[in-house]
C-alpha positions as CSV (number, residue, x, y, z in Angstrom):
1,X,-90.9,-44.9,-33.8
2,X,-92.2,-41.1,-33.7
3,X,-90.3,-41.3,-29.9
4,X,-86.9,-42.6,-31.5
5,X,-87.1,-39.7,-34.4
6,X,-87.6,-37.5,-31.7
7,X,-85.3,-38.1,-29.5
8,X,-82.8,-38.5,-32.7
9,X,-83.4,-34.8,-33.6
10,X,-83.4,-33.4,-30.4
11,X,-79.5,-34.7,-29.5
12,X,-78.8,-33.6,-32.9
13,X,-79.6,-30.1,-31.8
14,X,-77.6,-30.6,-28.5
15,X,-74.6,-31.7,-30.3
16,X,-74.9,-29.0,-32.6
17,X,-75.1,-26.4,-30.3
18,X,-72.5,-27.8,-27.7
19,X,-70.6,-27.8,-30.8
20,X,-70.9,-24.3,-32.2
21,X,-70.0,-23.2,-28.1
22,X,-66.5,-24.9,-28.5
23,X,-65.9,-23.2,-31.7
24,X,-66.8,-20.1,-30.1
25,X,-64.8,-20.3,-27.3
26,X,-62.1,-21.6,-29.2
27,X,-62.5,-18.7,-31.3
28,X,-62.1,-16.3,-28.6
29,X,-59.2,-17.9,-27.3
30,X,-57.7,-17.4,-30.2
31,X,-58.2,-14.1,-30.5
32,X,-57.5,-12.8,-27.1
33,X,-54.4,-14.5,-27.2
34,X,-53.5,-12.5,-30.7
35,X,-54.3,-9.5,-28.5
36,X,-51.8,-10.2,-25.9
37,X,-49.6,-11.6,-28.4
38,X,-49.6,-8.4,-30.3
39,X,-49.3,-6.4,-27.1
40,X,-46.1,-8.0,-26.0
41,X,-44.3,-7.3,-29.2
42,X,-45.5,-3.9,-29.1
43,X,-44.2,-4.2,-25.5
44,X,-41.2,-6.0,-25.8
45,X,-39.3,-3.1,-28.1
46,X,-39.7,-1.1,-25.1
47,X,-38.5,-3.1,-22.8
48,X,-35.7,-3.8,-24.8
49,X,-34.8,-0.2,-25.4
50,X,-34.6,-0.1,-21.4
51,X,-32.7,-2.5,-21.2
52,X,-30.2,-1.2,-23.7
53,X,-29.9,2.5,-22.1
54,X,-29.5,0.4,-18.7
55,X,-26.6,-1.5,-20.0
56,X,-24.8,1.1,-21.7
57,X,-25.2,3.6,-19.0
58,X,-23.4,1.0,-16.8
59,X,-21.0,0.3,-19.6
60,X,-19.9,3.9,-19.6
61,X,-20.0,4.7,-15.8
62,X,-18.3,1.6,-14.6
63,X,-14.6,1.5,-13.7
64,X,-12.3,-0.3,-16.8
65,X,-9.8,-1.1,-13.7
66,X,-9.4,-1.2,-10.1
67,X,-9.4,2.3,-8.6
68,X,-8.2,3.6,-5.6
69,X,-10.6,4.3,-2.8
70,X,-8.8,3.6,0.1
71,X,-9.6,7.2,1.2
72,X,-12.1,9.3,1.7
73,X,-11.5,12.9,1.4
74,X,-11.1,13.2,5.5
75,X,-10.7,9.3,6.7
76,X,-10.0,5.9,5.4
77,X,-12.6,3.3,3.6
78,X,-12.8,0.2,4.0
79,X,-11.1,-0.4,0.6
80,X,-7.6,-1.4,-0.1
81,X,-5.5,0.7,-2.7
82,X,-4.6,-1.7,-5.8
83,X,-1.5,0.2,-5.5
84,X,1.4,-0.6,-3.9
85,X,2.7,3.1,-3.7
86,X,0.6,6.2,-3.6
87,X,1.8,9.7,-2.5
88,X,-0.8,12.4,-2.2
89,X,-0.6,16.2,-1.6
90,X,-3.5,18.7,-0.7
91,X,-3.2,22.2,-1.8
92,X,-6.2,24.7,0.0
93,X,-6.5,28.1,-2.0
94,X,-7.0,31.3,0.1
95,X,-8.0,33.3,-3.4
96,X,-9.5,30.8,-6.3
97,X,-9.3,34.0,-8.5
98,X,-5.2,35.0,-8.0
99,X,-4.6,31.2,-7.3
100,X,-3.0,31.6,-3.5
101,X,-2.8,29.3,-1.1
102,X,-1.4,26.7,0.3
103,X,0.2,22.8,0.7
104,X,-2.0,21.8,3.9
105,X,-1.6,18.5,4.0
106,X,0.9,15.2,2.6
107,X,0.4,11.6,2.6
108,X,2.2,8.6,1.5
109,X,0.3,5.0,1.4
110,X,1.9,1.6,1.5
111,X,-0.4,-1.5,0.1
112,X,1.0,-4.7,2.0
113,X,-0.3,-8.1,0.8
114,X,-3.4,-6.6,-0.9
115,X,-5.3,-6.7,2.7
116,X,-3.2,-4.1,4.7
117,X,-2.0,-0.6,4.2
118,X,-0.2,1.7,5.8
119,X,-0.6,5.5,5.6
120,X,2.1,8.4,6.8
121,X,0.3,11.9,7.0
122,X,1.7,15.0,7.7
123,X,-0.4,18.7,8.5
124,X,1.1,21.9,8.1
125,X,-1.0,24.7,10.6
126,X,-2.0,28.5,9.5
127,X,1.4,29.1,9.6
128,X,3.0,27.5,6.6
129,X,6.6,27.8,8.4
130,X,5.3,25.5,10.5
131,X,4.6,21.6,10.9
132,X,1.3,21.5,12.4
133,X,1.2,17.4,13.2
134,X,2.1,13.7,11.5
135,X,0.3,10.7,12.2
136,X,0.3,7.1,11.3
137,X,-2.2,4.9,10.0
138,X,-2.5,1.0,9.8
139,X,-6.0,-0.5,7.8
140,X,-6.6,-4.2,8.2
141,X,-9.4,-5.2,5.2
142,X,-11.6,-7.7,7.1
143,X,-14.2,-7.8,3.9
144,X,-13.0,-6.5,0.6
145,X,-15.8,-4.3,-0.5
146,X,-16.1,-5.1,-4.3
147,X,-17.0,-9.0,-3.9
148,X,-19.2,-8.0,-0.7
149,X,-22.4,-6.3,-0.3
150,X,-20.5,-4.7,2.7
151,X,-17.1,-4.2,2.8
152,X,-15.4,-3.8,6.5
153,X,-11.6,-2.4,7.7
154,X,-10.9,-2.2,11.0
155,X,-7.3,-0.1,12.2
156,X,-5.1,2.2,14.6
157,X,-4.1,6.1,14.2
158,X,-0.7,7.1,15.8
159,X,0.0,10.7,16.8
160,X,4.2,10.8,15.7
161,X,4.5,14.4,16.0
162,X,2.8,17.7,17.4
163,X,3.8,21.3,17.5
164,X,3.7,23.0,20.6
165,X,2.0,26.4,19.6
166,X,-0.8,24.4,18.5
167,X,-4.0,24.7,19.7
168,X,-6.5,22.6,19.5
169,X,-6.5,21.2,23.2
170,X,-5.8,24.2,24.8
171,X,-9.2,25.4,25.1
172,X,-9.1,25.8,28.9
173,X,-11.4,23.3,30.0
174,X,-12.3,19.8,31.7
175,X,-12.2,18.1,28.2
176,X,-9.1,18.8,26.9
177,X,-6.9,16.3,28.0
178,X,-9.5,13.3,27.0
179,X,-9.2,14.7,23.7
180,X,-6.1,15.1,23.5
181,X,-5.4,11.3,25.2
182,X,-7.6,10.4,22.0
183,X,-5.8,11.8,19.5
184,X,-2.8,10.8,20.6
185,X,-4.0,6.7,19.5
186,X,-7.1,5.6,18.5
187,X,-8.7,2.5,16.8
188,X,-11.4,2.8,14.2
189,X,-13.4,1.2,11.5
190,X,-14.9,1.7,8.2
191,X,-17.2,0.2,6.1
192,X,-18.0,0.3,2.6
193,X,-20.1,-0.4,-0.5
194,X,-20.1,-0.7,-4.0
195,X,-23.0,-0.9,-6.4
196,X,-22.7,-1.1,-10.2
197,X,-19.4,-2.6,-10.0
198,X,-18.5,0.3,-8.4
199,X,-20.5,2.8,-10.1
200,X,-21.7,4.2,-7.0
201,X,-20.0,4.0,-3.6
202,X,-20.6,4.5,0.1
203,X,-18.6,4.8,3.1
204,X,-19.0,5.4,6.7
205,X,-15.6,6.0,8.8
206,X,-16.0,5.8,13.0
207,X,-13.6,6.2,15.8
208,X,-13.9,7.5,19.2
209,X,-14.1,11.0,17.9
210,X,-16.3,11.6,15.1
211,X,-18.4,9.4,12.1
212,X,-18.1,10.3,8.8
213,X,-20.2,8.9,6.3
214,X,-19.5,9.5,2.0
215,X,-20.8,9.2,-1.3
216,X,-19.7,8.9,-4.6
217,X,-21.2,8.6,-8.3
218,X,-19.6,7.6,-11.4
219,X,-20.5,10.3,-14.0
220,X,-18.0,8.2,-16.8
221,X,-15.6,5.4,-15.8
222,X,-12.9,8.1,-14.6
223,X,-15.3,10.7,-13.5
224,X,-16.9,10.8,-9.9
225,X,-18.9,13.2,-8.3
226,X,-18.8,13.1,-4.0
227,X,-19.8,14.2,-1.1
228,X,-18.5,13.9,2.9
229,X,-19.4,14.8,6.1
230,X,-18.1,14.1,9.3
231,X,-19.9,14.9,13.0
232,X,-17.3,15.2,16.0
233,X,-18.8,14.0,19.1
234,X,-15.8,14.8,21.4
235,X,-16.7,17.4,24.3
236,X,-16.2,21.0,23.0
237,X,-14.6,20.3,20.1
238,X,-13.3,23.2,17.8
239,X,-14.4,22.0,14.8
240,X,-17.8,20.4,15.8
241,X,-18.8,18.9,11.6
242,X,-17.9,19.5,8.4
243,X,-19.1,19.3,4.8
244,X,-17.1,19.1,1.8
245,X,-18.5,18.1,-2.0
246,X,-16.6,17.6,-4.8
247,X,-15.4,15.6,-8.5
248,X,-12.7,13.1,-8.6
249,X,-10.8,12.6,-11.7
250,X,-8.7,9.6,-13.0
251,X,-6.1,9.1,-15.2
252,X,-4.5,6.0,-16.9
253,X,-1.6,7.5,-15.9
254,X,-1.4,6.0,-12.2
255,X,-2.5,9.6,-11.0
256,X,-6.2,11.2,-9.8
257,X,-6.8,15.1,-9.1
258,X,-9.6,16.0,-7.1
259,X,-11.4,19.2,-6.6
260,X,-13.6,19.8,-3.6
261,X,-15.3,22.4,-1.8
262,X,-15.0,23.0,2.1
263,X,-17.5,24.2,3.9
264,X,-15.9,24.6,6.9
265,X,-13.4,27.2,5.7
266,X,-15.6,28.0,2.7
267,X,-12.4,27.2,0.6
268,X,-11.5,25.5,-2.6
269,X,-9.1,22.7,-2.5
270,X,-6.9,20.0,-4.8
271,X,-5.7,16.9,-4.3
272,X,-3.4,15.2,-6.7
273,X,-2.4,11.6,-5.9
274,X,0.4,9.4,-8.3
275,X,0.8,5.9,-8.0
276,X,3.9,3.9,-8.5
């Protein structure tokens, strides 16, 4: 009988103490998980707030509508202008300060079937009496850019006119008439990216001259900051890279301006495009 009691009392005491460890750990449980719980609301204002300024700072630097950015500020993207006219004209000032300068450059672009444009460019030389040379351009979009992580254009360049006091190929060496065979008619290709909608852009432009490769950031919804810079490969080129930075504005009018710096020529220049 003394046995039984014993044994009685002594799983009382286990039960009781197995017991008061479950309450304990349950306890503890309970409270770390208050802890965490408590740390994630603190947390989750934050993250919110992130995710807020993330949202509206795309809000406010993504296009409202399709923009063009079928060019680059020296070649073609891969892009197609939503446009189905577009004329463009390039004044280069000699003095920023008086205003002087010049029309250096015109081009008119043709959007055909949303997946082909063509381009007519004229250059006027040093001499503004002067045209200095024309050529054609004809882009076929393989991959549109702004439903591809990469977009890709493949085309042709056309020399259609040249002046003969001009230059560039008559530099007295054994590389002068390649180059010149080359700019005559090339092919090239482009391809292109947009981020953010496109927010933020690049662009990389190759033919059998030179690669150019391009930048640009959305500071508002019509408000770009860029950069471009092309590396001519040729043999003895004149001009053997250039750098040019810049802001592009648009307008709900169909029209853009651009301002840009050359590094080349250390000059200022402006581009104003309308669309029609």
């Amino acid at each position: 009988m003394k046995k039984f009691i014993l044994l009685l009392i002594t799983s009382s005491l286990l039960f009781s103490t197995n017991l008061f460890a479950q309450e304990t750990a349950v306890t503890t449980v309970t409270t770390v998980t208050t802890e965490v719980e408590e740390t994630q609301n603190e947390v989750a204002p934050v993250k919110d707030l992130a995710k807020e300024k993330i949202a509206s700072i795309k809000e406010a630097t993504t296009p409202k509508e399709k923009l063009d950015d079928s060019w680059g500020y020296f070649d073609p993207t891969a892009s197609i202008s939503p446009y189905t006219n577009g004329l463009s004209v390039r004044y280069l000032f000699d003095d920023t300060s008086t205003g002087d300068g010049q029309v250096v450059s015109a081009r008119y672009d043709l959007q055909i079937l949303k997946f082909l444009q063509f381009s007519l460019e004229a250059n006027r030389s040093g001499d503004p009496s002067r045209l200095h040379s024309a050529y054609a351009y004809l882009k076929w979009m393989l991959v549109q850019p702004e439903i591809s992580p990469v977009g890709l254009s493949i085309g042709s360049r056309k020399r259609l006119a040249w002046h003969g006091d001009n230059t560039e190929f008559d530099q007295g060496n054994d590389s002068d008439a390649k180059n010149e065979k080359l700019d005559k008619s090339l092919l090239f290709a482009a391809a292109s990216s947009h981020f953010m909608e496109g927010a933020i852009q690049t662009n990389l432009y190759v033919d059998a001259r030179k690669a150019t490769v391009g930048a640009k950031i959305g500071l508002s919804s019509r408000i770009f900051v860029f950069a471009e810079g092309y590396k001519n490969y040729t043999d003895n080129p004149r001009v053997e890279s250039d750098f040019v930075g810049g802001f592009e504005f648009y307008n709900i009018n169909n029209t853009k301006a651009v301002l840009a710096y050359e590094a080349e020529s250390e000059k200022a220049a402006i581009d104003f495009t309308v669309y029609y």
